[in-house]
N, C-alpha and C positions, 0 to 999 in steps of 0.2 A: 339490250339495255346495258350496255358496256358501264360501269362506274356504278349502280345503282348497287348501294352496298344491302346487308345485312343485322338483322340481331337475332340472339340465339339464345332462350332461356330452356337449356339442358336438365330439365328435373327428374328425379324420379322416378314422381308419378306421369307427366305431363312433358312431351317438347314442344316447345312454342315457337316461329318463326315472325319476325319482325321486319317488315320489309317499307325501305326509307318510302315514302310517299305517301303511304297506302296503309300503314298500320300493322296487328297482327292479323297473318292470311292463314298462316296453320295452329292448331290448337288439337293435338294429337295424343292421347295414351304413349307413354316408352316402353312399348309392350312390342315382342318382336314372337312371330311363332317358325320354329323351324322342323323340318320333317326331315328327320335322325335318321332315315334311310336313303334318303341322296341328298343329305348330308345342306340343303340349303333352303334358304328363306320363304315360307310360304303367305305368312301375310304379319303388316307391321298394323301400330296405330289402334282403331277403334276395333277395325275388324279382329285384331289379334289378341285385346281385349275380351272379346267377347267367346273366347273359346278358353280363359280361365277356366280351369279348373274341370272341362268339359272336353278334353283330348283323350286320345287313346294311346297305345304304346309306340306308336309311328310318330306322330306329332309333339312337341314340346314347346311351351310358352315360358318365356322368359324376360324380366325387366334387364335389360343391358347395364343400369344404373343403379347401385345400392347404396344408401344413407348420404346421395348427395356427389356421388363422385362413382365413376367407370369401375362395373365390375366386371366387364365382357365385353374387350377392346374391340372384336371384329364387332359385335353385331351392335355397338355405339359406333361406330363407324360406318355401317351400313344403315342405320335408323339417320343420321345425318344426313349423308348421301343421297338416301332416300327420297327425303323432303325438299331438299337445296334441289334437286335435278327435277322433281314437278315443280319449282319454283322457273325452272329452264326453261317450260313449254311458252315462259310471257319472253323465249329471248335474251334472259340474263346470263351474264359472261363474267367469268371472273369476279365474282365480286370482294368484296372486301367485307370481313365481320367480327362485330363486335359479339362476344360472347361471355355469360357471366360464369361465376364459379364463386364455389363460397370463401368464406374466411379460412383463414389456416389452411388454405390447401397444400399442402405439400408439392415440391417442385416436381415428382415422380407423376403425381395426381394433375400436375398441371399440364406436365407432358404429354399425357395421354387424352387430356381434352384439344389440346393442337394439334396432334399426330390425328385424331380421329374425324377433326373439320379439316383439315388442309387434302385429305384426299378424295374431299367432294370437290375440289378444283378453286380452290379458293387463293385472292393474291396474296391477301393478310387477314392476319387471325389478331384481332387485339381484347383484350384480358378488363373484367368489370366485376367488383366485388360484390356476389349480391346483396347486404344490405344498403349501397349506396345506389345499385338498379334499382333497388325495391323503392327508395327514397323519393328518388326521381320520376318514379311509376306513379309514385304517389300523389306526385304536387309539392313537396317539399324543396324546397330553398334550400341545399348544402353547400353554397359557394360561401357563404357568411362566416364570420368566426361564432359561431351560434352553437350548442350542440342540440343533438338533435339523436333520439333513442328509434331504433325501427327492431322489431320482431318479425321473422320473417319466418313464419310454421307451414313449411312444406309436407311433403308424402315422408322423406326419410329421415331429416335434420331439422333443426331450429338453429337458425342463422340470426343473432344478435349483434347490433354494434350501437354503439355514440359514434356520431358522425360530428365532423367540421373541416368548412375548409374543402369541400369535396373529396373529403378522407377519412380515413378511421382512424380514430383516437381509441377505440378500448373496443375489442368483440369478444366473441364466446359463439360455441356452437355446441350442442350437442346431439346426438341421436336420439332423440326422441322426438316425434311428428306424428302425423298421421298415422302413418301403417301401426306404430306406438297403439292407438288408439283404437283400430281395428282388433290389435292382435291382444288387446286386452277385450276387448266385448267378445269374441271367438271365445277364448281361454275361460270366459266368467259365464257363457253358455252352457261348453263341455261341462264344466264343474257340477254348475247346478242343474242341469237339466239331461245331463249326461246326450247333451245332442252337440255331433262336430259339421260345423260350418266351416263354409271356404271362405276364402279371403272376400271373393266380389260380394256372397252373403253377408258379411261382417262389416262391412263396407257400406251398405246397402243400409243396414240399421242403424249404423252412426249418423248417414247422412238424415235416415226418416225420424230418429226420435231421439238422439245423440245429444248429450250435453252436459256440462261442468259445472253447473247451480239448479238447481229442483225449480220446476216449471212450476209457475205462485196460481195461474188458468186453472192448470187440465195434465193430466196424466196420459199419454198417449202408448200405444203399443204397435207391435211389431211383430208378422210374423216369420219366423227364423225358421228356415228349412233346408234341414241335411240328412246326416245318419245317424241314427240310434246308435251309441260307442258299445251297448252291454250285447245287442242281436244283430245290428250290422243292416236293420232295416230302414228304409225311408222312413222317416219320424220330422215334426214340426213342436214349435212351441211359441206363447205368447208370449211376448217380452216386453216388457213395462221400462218407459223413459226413467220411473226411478232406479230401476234394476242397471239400467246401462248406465246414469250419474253415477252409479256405486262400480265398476268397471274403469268408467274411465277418469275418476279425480284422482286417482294416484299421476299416469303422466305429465296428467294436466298438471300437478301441482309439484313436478318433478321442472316442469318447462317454469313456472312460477319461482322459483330456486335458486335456477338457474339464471332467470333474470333481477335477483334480487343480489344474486353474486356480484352479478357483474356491475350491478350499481355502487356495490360495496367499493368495486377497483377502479372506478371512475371517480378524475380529479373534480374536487368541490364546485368550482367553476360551471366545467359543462355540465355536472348533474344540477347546479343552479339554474340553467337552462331547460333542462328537460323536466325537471321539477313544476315550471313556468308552461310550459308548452305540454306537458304530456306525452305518453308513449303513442308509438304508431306500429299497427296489427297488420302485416300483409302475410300472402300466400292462401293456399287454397286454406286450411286447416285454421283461420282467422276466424272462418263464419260457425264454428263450431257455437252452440247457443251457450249463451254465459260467460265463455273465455274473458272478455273483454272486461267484465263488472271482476271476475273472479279476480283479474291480476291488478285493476283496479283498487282490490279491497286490500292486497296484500302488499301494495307497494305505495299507497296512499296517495294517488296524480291520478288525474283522468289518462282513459287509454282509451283512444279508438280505432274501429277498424276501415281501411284506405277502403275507398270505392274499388271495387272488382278488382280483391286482394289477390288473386290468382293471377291477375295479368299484370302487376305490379313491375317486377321484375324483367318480364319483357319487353314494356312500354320503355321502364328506364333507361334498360340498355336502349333501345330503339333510340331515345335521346339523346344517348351518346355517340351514337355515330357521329355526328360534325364535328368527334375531338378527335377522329383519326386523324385529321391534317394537324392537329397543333401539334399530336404525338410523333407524326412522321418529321415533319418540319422542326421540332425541337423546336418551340415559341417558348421564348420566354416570357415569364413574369404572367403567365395562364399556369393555375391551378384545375390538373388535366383530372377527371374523374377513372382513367383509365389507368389501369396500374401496369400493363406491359404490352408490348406488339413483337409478333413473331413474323 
């Protein structure tokens, strides 16, 4: 399938592959495990996922990706690799892909997302910022002079921008997302309960009773199981959806801050826009329960969250593939959603 290009939403938590015809075909954990005594890769993905926290002294599991951007160039380069070459067994050659990256990346950081796809065999690598993938994933119209606000709360970063024009007009990112949110119900366990849970544990309760407004129904629990910090024995504890809202409204309302900043720096115009239309919720960390009313109550516009905010991003970029030719060809007077080709 010579010509049949790619999309590539490189997260964190999650790699996604996007492939033109067909939709997303991979939807993978960025979890790689490698065995420290011959020194290479023993399993990537769900599988390598799944031995968090549950390795011995041979074995080591590791995210390749931290807060958004390459923190372990070989094994983000062999997680890519990886999945482009089972992409190989349909026959695909060379393809051409679009890949996102977030706001503000630096040209070093941007480096190292080219250097790490172009050695899975690729002819061109071209560049999509994700809050305007995430836009596009979404359903949203940014070719307009309209503006247009998108929050994009992944595993390591929160990616904000006003969009128009198929650009960005004002963003902001910060470190706070998921793992944010994890690593606060863990820490607010230890405290009180003197019980340490691992990450996939903590993880595990956000998603079952996790939230940023008090449930008006029913109060739900959770049971959280690791080690006793005082005897070092197996120990469990119940945990109440109100005990983990008290955990996690600080980030939550760190990410709420931060989108109120960046309203502040945005020209009167486009927030006249977004005022009108409302914010939009993508990434996985979207469906958190409450988020949505929360940031709602403190920015005074409705906000909602995209349909299957997690795929947002990937879908977008997937749209964007047909601007490789305007971008290769240099068309004018096309407002290219693509910000560079390598």
């Amino acid at each position: 399938m010579l010509g049949t290009d790619i999309a590539i939403d490189l997260g964190t938590y999650a790699i996604k592959l996007f492939v033109n015809g067909q939709g997303v075909t991979v939807h993978e954990p960025s979890v790689v495990t490698i065995d420290t005594e011959k020194n290479q890769v023993t399993a990537v993905g769900k599988k390598a996922y799944e031995m968090l926290g549950r390795t011995g002294n041979r074995l080591r599991v590791e995210r390749p990706l931290q807060n958004g951007v390459i923190s372990n160039f070989d094994l983000a380069q062999y997680l890519v690799s990886h999945y482009i070459h089972e992409l190989g067994a349909k026959k695909m050659v060379m393809p051409r892909v679009v890949v996102s990256v977030p706001c503000n990346i630096t040209e070093v950081e941007k480096r190292a997302v080219v250097d790490s796809i172009s050695a899975a065999g690729v002819r061109k690598i071209c560049l999509i910022q994700e809050p305007i993938a995430a836009a596009m994933g979404a359903g949203v119209d940014i070719s307009s002079p309209h503006g247009v606000l998108v929050v994009d709360i992944g595993c390591g970063t929160t990616d904000m921008a006003v969009l128009s024009l198929r650009g960005v007009s004002n963003s902001k990112i910060v470190k706070i997302a998921g793992q944010k949110f994890d690593e606060a119900i863990a820490r607010f366990i230890r405290n009180k309960y003197h019980l340490q849970i691992g990450e996939r544990m903590a993880e595990a309760c956000k998603i079952a009773i996790g939230g940023v407004l008090p449930r008006t129904d029913f109060v739900t629990t959770f049971t959280a199981k690791g080690k006793d910090t005082e005897n070092g024995l197996p120990a469990w504890a119940e945990v109440t959806s109100e005990e983990v809202l008290e955990a996690m409204t600080e980030p939550a309302m760190d990410i709420v801050h931060a989108v109120q900043k960046l309203m502040e720096e945005t020209d009167p115009e486009l927030l006249g826009d977004v005022f009108s239309d409302g914010i939009i919720l993508t990434g996985g960390s979207a469906k958190i329960y409450g988020f949505a009313d929360l940031l709602s109550k403190h920015v005074g516009m409705p906000v909602r969250v995209a349909e299957n905010p997690e795929l947002c991003v990937a879908l977008g970029a997937g749209q964007a593939i047909p601007f490789i030719e305007d971008l290769e060809k240099k068309r004018e007077g096309i407002i290219n959603p693509l910000s560079a080709a390598y």
